[in-house]
N, C-alpha and C positions, 0 to 999 in steps of 0.2 A: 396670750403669746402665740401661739398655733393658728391662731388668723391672722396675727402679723406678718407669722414668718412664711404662711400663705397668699398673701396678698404682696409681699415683699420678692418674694419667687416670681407670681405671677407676673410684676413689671418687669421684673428683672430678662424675665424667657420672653416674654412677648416683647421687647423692645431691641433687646441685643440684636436678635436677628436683622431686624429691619432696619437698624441704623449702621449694623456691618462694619465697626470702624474698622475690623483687620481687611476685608474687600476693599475699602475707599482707602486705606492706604499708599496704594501703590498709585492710584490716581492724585489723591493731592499732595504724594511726592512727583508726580509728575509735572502739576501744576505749580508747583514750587520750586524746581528742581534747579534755579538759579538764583533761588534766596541761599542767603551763608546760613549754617547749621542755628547758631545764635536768632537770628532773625526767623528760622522755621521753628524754634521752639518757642518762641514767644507768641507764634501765630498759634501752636496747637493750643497752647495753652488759653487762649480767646477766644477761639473756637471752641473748646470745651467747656469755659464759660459760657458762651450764650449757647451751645447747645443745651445744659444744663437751666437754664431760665425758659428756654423754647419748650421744654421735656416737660418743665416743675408748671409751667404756665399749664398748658394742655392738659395734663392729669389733675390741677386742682379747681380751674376758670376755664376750663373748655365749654365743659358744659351749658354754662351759663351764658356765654358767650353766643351760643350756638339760638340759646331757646330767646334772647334776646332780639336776634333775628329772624328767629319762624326757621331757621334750617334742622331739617332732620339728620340725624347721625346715619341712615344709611344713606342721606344725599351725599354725604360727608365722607363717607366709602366710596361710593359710585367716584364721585369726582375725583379722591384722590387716587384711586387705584387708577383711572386712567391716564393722570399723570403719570405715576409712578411705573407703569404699563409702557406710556409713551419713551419716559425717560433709560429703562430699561431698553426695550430697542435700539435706540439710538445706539445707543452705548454700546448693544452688539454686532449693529450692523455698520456702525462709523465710529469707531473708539478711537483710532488713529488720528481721523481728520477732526471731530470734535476734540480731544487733549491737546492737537496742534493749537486750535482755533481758540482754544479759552486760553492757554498757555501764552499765548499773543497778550491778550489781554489782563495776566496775572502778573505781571513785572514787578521784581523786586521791589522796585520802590513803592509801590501801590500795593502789595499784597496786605499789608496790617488793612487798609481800607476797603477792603474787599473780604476782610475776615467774614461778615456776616452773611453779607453774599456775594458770591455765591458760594462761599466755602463752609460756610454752614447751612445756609438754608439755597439751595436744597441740598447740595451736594449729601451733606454730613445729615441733618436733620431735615427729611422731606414731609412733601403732604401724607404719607405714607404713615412715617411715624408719627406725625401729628395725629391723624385719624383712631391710629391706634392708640395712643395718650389718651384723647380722648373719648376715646371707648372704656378703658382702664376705669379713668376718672367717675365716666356714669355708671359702673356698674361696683362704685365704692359706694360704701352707706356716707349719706349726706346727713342723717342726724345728728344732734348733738350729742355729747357725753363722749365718753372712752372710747367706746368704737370712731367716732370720729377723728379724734387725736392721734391713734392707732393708724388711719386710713391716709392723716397727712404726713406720719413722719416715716411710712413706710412709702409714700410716693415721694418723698424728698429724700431717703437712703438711695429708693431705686434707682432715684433720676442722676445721686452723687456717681454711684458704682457705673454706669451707662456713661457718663460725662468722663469720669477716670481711665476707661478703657478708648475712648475717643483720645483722649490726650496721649495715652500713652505708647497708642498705633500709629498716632499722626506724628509724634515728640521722635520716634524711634524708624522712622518708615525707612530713611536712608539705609540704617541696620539691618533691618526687615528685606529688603532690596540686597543688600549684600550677601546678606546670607540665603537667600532662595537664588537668586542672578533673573535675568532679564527672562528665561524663559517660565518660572516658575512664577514669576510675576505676573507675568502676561495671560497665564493659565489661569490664575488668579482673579485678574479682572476681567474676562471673560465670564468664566464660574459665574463671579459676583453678577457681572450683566443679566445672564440668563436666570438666577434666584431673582433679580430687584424685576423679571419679567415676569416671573413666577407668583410673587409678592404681589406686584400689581392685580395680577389676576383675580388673587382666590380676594384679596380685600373689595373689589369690581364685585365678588359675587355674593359673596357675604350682604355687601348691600343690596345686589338685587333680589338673593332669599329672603334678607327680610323685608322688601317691599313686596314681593309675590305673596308672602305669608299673611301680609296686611290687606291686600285684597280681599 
């Protein structure tokens, strides 16, 4: 029980961060912010669906996935941190003109079909937390027995708890926006911009320490 409730923690801290639902809040109620209440709660809720299958996927088939293709987990760093690096920027240095630009493009009527992208992937669920998924994943015991069973249904608690707080930042964001007002908002996604830069980084380096280390 004590490596459950250790392995259970560990997805729980390593993922929350980096999937930020209280940061993307303010952003996909921006994005959304002419669907009726009714119709943005049924988006968080599908959103929190397939971030939950994108999370549970990564943490139990990433791996495998990976070594099926010959790709290395710190390529797998490298590249997504520099998305996640790139997407960061943006975001800090054009949040206005990009929320207009995707905003265009998120219309009521379209938003359910746009659930997965880009409001989940990447917005909600990026290469970022992917990488991180699965990194979690490979450095769970893959043998059979208890520890095994231990290692899947502590990556399926952590990935429900992680999907439940996405739903219910995104279910709630209007309220959230009410109650801080447009400035604290905005301080808000900001912050979060310049952490999903930060994030990028250190996950960037993480892969290239351990490629320098494998030299």
């Amino acid at each position: 029980m004590p490596q459950f409730l250790k392995s259970l923690f560990l997805i729980v801290t390593a993922l929350l961060p980096i999937v930020n639902p209280l940061g993307n809040a303010p952003i996909f109620l921006a994005l959304t912010g002419d669907s009726p209440p009714g119709a943005r709660l049924g988006l968080a809720w599908r959103i929190a669906r397939y971030s939950l299958f994108l999370l549970l996927g990564s943490l139990i088939v990433g791996t495998y996935v990976l070594d099926f293709f010959g790709v290395s987990l710190p390529i797998v760093q490298i590249g997504g941190g520099l998305i996640v690096l790139s997407a960061g920027w943006t975001m800090l240095k054009h949040e206005d003109d990009q929320r207009q630009e995707i905003r265009r493009g998120v219309a009521p009527q379209d938003a359910m079909q746009k659930a997965f992208y880009p409001l989940t992937l990447p917005l909600t669920v990026g290469p970022g937390s992917i990488s991180v998924a699965i990194t979690l994943g490979a450095n769970a015991p893959h043998a059979g027995g208890s520890r095994l069973i231990l290692a899947l249904t502590a990556a399926l608690i952590g990935s429900l708890i992680v999907a439940l707080t996405v739903f219910l930042s995104y279910a709630f964001a209007d309220r959230l926006a009410a109650l801080l007002g447009p400035t604290a908002m905005n301080v808000i996604v900001r912050l979060s911009s310049f952490l999903l830069t930060c994030v990028g980084l250190q996950i960037m380096w993480n892969g290239l320490s351990t490629l320098l280390h494998m030299v």
